[in-house]
C-alpha positions in Angstrom: -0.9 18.7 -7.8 -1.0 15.3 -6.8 -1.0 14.4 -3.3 -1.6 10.9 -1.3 -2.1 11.1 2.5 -1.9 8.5 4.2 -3.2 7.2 7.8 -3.3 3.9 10.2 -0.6 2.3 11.1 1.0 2.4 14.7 1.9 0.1 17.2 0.5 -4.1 17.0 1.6 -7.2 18.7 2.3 -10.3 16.3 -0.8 -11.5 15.4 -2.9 -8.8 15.3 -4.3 -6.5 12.8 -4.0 -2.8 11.6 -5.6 -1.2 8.2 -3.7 1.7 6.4 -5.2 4.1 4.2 -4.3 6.4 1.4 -6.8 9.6 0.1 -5.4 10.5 -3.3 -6.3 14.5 -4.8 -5.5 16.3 -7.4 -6.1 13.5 -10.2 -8.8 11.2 -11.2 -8.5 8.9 -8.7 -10.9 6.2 -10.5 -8.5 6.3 -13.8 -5.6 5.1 -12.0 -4.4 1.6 -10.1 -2.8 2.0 -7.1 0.2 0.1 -4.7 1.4 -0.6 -1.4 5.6 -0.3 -0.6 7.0 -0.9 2.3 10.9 0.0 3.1 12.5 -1.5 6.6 15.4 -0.3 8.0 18.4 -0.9 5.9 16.6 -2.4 2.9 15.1 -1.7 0.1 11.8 -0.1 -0.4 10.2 -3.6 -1.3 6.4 -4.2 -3.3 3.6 -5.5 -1.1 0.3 -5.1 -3.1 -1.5 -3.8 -6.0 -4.9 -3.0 -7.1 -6.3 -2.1 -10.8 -8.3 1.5 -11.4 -11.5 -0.6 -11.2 -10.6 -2.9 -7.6 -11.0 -6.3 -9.7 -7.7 -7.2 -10.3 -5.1 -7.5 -7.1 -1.5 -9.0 -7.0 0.4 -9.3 -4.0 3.8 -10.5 -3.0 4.1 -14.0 -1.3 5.4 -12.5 1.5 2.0 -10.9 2.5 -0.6 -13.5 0.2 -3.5 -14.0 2.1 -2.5 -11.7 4.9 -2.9 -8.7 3.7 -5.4 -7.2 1.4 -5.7 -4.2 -0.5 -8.7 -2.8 -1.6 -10.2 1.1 -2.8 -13.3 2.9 -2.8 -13.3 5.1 -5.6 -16.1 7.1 -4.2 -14.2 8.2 -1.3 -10.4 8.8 -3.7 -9.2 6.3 -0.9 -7.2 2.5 -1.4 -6.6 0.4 1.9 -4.4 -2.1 3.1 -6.2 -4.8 5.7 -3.2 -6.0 7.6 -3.8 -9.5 9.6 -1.9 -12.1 11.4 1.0 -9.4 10.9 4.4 -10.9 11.8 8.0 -8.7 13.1 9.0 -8.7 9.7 6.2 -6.4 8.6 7.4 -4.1 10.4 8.5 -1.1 7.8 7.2 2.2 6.8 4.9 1.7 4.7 3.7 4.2 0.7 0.6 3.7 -1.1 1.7 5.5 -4.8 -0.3 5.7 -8.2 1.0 3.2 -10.6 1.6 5.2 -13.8 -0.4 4.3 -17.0 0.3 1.7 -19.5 2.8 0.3 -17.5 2.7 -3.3 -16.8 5.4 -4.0 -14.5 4.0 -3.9 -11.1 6.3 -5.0 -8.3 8.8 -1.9 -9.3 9.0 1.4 -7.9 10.3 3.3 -11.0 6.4 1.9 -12.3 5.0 4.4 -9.7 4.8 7.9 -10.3 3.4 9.5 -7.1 3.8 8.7 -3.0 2.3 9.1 0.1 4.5 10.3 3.3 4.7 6.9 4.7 3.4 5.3 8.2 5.3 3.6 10.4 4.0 0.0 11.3 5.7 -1.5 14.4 4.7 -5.2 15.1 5.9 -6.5 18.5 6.7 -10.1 18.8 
């Protein structure tokens, strides 16, 4: 069975940095791309990041371009998310989940198949 657990996160001022990560199981890791989500309080759980099976293709939603960067090691089953210069309005829970094959829409979360529990990021301003 597949399962994504996930670690980082916590408490950060405005400005500052934090790195989540995800260590996928029970699939081959290596065959799949992988995403960041993020769902505040009231809102919709909303894309923030995706990176292909190999690690050379990323896409990222404007709210978090050259913020944030997501990247994997395939060696270790693991995909990260560097978060810098983080802003209040990052502040969310936030999923890695496997992006199912052959599907080429990448911002939605009916494209993803499998979730991590989630990790609360707090950014104090």
């Amino acid at each position: 069975q597949v399962q994504l657990v996930q670690s980082g996160g916590g408490l950060v001022q405005a400005g500052g940095s934090a790195r989540l990560s995800c260590v996928a199981s029970g699939l081959t890791f290596s065959n799949y791309a992988m995403g960041w989500f993020r769902q505040a309080p009231g809102k919709e759980r909303e894309f923030v990041a995706r990176i292909s099976w190999s690690g050379d293709g990323t896409y990222y939603a404007d709210s978090v371009k050259g913020r944030f960067t997501i990247s994997r090691d395939n060696t270790k089953n693991t995909v990260y998310l560097q978060m810098n210069r983080l802003k209040a309005e990052d502040t969310a829970v936030y999923y890695c989940a496997v992006h199912r094959d052959g599907t080429y829409v990448y911002t939605s979360p009916g494209a993803y198949d499998y979730w991590g529990q989630g990790t609360q990021v707090t950014v104090s301003s």
